[in-house]
C-alpha positions as CSV (number, residue, x, y, z in Angstrom):
1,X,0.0,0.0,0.0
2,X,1.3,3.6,-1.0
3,X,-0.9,5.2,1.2
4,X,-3.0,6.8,-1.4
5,X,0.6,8.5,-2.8
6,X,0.0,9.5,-6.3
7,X,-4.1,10.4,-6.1
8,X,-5.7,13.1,-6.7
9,X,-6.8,14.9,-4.0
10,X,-9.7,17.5,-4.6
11,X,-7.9,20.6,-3.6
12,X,-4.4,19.6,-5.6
13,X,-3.6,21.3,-8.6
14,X,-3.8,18.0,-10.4
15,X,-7.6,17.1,-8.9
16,X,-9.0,20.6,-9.5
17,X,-7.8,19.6,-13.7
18,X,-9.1,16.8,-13.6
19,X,-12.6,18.4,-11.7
20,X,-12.7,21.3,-13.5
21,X,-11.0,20.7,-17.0
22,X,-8.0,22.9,-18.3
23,X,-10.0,25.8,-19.5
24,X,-12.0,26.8,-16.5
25,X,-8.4,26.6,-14.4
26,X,-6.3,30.1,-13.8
27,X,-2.5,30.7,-15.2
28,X,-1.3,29.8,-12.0
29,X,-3.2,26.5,-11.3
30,X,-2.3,25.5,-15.1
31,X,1.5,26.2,-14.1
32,X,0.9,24.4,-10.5
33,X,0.0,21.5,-12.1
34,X,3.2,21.8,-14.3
35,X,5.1,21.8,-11.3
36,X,3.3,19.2,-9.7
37,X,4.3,19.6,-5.7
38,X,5.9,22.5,-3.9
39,X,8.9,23.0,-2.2
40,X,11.0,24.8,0.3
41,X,7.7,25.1,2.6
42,X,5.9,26.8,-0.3
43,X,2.8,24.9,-1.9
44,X,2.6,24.7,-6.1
45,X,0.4,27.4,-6.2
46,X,1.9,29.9,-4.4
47,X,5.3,29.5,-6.3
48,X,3.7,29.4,-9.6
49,X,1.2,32.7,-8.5
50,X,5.6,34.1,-7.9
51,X,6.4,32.9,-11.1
52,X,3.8,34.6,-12.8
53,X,4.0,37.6,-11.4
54,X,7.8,37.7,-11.8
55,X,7.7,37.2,-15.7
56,X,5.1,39.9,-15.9
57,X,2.0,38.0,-17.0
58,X,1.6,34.6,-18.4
59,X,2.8,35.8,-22.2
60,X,6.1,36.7,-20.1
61,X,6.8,33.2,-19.7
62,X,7.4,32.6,-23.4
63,X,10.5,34.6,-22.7
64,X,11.8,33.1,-19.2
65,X,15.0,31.3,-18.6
66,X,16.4,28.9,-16.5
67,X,18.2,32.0,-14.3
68,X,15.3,33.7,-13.9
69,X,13.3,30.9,-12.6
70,X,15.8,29.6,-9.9
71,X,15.1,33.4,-8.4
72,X,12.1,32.2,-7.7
73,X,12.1,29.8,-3.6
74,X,10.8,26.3,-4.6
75,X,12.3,26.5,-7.6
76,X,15.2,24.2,-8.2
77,X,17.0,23.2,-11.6
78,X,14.4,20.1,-11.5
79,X,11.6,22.2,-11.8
80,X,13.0,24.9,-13.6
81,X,14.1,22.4,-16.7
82,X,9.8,21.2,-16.5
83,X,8.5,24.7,-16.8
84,X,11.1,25.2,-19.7
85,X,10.3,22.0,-21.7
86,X,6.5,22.7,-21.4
87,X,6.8,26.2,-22.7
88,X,8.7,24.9,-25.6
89,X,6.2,21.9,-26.5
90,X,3.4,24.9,-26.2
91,X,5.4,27.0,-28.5
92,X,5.6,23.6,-31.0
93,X,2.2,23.1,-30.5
94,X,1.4,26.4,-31.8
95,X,3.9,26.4,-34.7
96,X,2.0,24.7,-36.9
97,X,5.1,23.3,-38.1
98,X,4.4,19.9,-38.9
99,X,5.8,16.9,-40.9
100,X,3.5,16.2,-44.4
101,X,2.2,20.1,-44.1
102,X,2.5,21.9,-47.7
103,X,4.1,24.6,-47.9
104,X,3.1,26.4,-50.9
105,X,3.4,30.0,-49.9
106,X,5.0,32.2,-48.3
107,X,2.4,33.1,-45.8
108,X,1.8,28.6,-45.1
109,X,5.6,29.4,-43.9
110,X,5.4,32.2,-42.0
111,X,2.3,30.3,-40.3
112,X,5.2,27.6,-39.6
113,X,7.9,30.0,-38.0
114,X,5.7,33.2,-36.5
115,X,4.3,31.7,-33.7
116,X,7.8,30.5,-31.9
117,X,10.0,33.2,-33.5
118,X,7.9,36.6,-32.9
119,X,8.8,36.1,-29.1
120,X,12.4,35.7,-29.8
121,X,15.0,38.4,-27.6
122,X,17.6,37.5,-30.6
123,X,17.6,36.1,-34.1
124,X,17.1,32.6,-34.5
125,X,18.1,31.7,-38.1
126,X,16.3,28.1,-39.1
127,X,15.3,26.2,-42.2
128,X,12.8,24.2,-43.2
129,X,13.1,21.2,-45.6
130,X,10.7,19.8,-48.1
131,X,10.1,16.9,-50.3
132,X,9.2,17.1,-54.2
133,X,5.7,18.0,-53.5
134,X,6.9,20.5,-51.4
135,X,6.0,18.7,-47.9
136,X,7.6,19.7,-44.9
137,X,10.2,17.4,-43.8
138,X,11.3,18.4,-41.1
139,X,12.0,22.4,-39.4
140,X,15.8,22.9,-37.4
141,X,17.6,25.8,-36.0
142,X,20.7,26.3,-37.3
143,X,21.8,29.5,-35.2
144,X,21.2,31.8,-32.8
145,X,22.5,34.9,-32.2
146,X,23.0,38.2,-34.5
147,X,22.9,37.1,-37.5
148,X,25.9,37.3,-39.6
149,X,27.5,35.4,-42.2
150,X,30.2,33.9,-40.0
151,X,27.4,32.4,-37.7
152,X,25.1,31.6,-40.9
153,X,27.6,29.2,-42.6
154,X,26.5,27.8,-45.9
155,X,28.0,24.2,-44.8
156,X,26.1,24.0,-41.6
157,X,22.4,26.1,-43.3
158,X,22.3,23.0,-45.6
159,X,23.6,20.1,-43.4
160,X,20.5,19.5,-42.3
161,X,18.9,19.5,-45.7
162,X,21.6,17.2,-46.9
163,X,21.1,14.9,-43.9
164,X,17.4,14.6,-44.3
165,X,17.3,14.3,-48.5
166,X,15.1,17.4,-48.8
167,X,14.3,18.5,-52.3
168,X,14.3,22.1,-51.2
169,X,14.9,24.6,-48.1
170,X,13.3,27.6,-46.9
171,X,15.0,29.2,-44.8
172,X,13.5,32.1,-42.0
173,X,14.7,34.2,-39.4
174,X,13.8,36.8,-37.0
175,X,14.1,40.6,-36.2
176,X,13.7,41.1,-32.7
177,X,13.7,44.7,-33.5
178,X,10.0,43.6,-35.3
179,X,10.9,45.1,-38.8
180,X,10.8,42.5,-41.2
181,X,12.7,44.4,-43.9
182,X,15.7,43.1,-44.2
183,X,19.1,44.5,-43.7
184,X,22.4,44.6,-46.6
185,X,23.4,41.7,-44.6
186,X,20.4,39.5,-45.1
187,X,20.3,40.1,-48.6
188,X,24.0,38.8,-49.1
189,X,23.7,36.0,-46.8
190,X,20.7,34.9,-48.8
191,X,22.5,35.3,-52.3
192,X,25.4,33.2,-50.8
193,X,22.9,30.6,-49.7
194,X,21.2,30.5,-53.3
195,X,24.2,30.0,-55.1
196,X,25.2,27.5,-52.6
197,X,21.5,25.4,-52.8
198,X,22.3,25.4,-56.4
199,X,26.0,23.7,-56.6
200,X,24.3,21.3,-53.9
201,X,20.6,20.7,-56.2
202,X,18.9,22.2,-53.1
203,X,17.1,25.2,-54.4
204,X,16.7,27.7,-51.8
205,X,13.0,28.4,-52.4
206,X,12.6,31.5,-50.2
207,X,14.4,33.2,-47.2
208,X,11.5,34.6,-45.0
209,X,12.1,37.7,-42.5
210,X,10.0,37.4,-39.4
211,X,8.8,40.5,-37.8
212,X,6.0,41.8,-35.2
213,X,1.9,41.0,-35.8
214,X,2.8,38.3,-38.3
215,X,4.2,41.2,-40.3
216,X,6.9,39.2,-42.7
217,X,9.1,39.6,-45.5
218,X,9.8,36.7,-48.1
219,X,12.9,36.8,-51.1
220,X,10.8,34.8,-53.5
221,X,7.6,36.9,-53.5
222,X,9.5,40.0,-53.2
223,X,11.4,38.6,-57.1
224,X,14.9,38.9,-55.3
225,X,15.5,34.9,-55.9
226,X,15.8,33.3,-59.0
227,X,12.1,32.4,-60.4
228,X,12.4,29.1,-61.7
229,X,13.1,27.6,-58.3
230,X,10.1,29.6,-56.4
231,X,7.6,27.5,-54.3
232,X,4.9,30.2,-54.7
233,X,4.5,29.9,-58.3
234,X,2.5,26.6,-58.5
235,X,5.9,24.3,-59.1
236,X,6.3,20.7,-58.1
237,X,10.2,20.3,-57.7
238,X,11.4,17.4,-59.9
């Protein structure tokens, strides 16, 4: 006998889900239930009601760390890496990034990238890959940081597309600053990346610029990448 370890009590973040169903629970019981027991003499809810608070509202938590959560009594590197991981599934979940997708315009890929990138404090620089019929593959991060070209190295932007057989890449990044025009940088890292895509038979078929609201900039529908290997103009890659 476990002496009832394990059930769910009424009053426990993980009985009032189960009574009351996910939507009808607060931030902080949704985030207690995350953290699944207190600590330190603190119960889950008032450290969640803490962590909340501390990240300036619920959207703030898109945007914690690891250091900022240990701040927090009752929170230890165990807990902190939960909170973290389920943040990032949410953001995932909300991509709309996934596998057998098409995408056939620029807009289906900023709908792939917005969600998890708009919250971004520095530019994340990943790629998507897809099959002939322009199917997503798979999405990775290649970099993070400012973007330059010595971080955004042809070899590595196209290992993963190499590794994975993709037909074509799309590549997108982010502007933290949330204008999506892009800079004299951006535009020579994304010629270098087209002429590389087409030594390799990769065709880079558009290089998206995230910014704020959904707002977005894309190479191919803007005519700066070579036509014949653009997604958005009805092709099926051979």
């Amino acid at each position: 006998m476990n002496g009832g370890k394990g059930r769910l009590g009424a009053d426990s973040p993980r009985g009032r889900l189960a009574a009351l169903g996910s939507a009808r629970m607060t931030d902080s019981q949704l985030l207690a239930v995350v953290l699944g027991s207190g600590s330190a003499g603190r119960d889950a809810g008032s450290i969640s009601r803490e962590v909340i608070d501390s990240a300036g509202g619920v959207a703030g938590l898109a945007d914690v760390t690891t250091a900022e959560l240990l701040l927090v009594q009752g929170i230890g590197p165990g807990k902190a890496s939960v909170v973290i991981a389920a943040i990032e599934l949410g953001r995932r979940a909300l991509s709309g990034a996934t596998p057998g997708v098409r995408l056939g315009s620029s807009a289906d890929v900023c709908d792939a990238f917005w969600p998890w990138m708009a919250n971004e404090r520095t530019e994340v620089f990943s790629c998507a890959m897809v099959d002939a019929k322009l199917q997503l593959i798979r999405t990775e991060v290649i970099s993070k940081g400012t973007l330059t070209a010595s971080i955004v190295h042809p070899r590595e932007a196209f290992r993963p597309a190499v590794r994975n057989a993709a037909s074509g890449v799309i590549f997108a990044h982010n502007h933290p600053s949330g204008d999506p025009l892009p800079s004299d940088e951006d535009r020579r890292i994304t010629s270098r990346l087209e002429e590389v895509g087409r030594i390799l038979g990769i065709p880079l078929l558009d290089h998206l610029v995230i910014g704020a609201g959904s707002a977005y900039y894309s190479f191919a529908d803007s005519g700066d990448l070579e036509p014949q290997v653009s997604c958005y103009r009805g092709m099926v890659l051979k």
